[in-house]
C-alpha positions in Angstrom: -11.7 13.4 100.8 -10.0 13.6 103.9 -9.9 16.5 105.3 -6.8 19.0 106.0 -5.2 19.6 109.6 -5.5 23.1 110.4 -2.4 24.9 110.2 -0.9 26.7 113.8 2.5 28.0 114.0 3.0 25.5 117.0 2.9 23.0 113.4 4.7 25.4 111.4 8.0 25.6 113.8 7.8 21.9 114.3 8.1 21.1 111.1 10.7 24.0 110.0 13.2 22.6 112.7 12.6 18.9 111.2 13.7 20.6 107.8 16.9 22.5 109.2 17.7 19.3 110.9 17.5 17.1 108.1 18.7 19.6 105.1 20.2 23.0 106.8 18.9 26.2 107.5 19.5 27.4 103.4 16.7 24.5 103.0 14.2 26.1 105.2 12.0 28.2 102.9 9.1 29.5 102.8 7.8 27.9 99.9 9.3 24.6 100.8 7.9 25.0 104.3 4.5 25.4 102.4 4.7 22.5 100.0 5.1 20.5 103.4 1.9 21.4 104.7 -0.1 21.1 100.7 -0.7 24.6 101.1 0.9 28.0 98.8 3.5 30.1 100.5 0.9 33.0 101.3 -1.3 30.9 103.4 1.8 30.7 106.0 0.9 34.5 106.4 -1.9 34.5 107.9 -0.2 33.0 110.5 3.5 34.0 111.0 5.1 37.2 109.5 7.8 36.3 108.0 10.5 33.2 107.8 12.6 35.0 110.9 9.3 34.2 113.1 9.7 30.6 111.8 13.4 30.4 112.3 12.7 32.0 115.9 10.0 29.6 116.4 12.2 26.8 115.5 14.9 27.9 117.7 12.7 28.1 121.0 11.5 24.9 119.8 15.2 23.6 120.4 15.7 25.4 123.5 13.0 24.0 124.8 14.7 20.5 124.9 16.7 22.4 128.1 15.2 20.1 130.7 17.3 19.5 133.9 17.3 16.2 136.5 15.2 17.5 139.9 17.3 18.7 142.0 19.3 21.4 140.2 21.9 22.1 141.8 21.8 25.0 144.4 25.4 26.6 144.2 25.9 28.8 141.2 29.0 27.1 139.5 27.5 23.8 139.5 23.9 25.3 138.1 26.1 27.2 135.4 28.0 23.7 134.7 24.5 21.6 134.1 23.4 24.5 132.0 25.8 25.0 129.8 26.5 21.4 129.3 23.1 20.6 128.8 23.1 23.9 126.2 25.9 21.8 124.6 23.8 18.8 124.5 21.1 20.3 122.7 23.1 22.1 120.3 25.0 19.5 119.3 21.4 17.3 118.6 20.2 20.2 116.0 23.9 21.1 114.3 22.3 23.5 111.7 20.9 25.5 114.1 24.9 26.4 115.7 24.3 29.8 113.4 21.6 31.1 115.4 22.8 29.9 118.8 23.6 33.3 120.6 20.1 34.6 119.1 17.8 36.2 121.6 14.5 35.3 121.2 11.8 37.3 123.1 10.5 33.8 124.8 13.6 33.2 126.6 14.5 33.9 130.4 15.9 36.9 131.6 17.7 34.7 134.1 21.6 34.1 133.1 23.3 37.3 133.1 21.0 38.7 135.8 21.0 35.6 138.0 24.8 35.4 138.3 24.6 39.2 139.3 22.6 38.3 141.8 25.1 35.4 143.0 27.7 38.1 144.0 29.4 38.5 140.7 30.1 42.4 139.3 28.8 43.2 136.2 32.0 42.9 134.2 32.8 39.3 135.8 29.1 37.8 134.9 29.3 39.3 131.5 33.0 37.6 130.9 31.9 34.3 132.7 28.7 34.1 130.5 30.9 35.2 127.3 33.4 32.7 127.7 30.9 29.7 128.6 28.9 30.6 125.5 32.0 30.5 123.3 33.1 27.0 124.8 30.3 25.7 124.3 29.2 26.9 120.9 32.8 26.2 119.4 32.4 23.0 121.6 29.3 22.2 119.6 30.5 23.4 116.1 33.9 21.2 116.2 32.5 18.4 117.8 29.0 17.9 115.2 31.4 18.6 112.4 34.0 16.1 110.6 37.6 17.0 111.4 38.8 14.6 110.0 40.0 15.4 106.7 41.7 18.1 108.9 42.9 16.5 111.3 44.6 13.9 109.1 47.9 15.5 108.5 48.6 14.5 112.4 49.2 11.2 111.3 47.8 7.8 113.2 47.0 8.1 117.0 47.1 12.1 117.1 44.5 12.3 113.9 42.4 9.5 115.6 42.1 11.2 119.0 41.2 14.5 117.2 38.4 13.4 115.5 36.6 12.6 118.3 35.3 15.6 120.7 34.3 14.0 124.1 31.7 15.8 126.2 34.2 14.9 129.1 36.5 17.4 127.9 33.6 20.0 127.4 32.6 19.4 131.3 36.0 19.7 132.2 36.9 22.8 129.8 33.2 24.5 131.6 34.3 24.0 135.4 37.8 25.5 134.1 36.2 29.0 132.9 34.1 28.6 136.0 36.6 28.3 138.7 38.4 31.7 138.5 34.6 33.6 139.1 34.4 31.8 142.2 34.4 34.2 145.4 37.8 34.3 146.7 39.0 32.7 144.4 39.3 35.4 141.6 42.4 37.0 140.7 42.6 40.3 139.4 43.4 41.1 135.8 44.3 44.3 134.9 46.1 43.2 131.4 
């Protein structure tokens, strides 16, 4: 008899993100998570408290793939660029994790909202730069890992073709756009 790799929840979030990623969050269970490891459901808690923890564990395991190419760039628009493409990169690699995108986990830096504060950038402007980057790129990342197809058929021929594909060109192109107004000096003034 062989015997039975000890449980840890660094093994538990591992193998809950393989599940979302191969069958959806809805597939992630507890029990199911469980059965994966020979083990009953209650055995999981002596180690995590609940499936959120797992989910959460799951999701910093994702955002963890957010490495970067040395050097990172030392202007603020480029960093914010790399970032949020990379975001986009990752996201678009674990699909069934899109719903929990924009959840904070207690792991993650403090550094994005605060660091473009730091850049120069009023309160208001880093909070609607760092809004409008995370939209682009979740929507980015839900439109592109899903099949449009289907919906994108009643375009007919070349139109329906080029909309099925969602090219990360666009999304680097579509990121330096929301960008380039928060530049100093180059911000105008909305009061609309």
């Amino acid at each position: 008899m062989s015997a039975r790799v000890p449980l840890t929840k660094d093994r538990l979030f591992a193998r809950a993100l393989a599940i979302v990623d191969a069958d959806g969050l809805d597939a992630l269970t507890m029990r199911r998570l469980a059965s994966e490891f020979g083990v009953e459901a209650a055995s999981l808690y002596h180690h995590v408290s609940g499936k959120g923890e797992v989910l959460d564990g799951a999701l910093a395991l994702m955002r963890r793939e957010m490495t970067f190419a040395d050097p990172l760039p030392q202007d603020w628009p480029d960093l914010m660029e790399v970032v949020f493409v990379r975001y986009l990169e990752v996201l678009m690699s674990h699909p069934h994790l899109l719903p929990l995108a924009g959840r904070h986990l207690e792991s993650d830096p403090a550094e994005g909202l605060p660091y473009l504060v730091a850049q120069g950038l009023p309160v208001a402007q880093a909070v609607e730069l760092w809004q409008g980057l995370m939209a682009v790129t979740v929507g980015f990342a839900v439109f592109a890992t899903r099949s449009f197809e289907r919906q994108s058929a009643y375009l007919g021929g070349e139109l329906a073709e080029a909309m099925a594909t969602w090219s990360s060109r666009t999304a680097r192109h579509t990121i330096r756009h929301i960008i380039a107004p928060h530049v100093a000096g180059s911000r105008v003034d909305e009061t609309a």
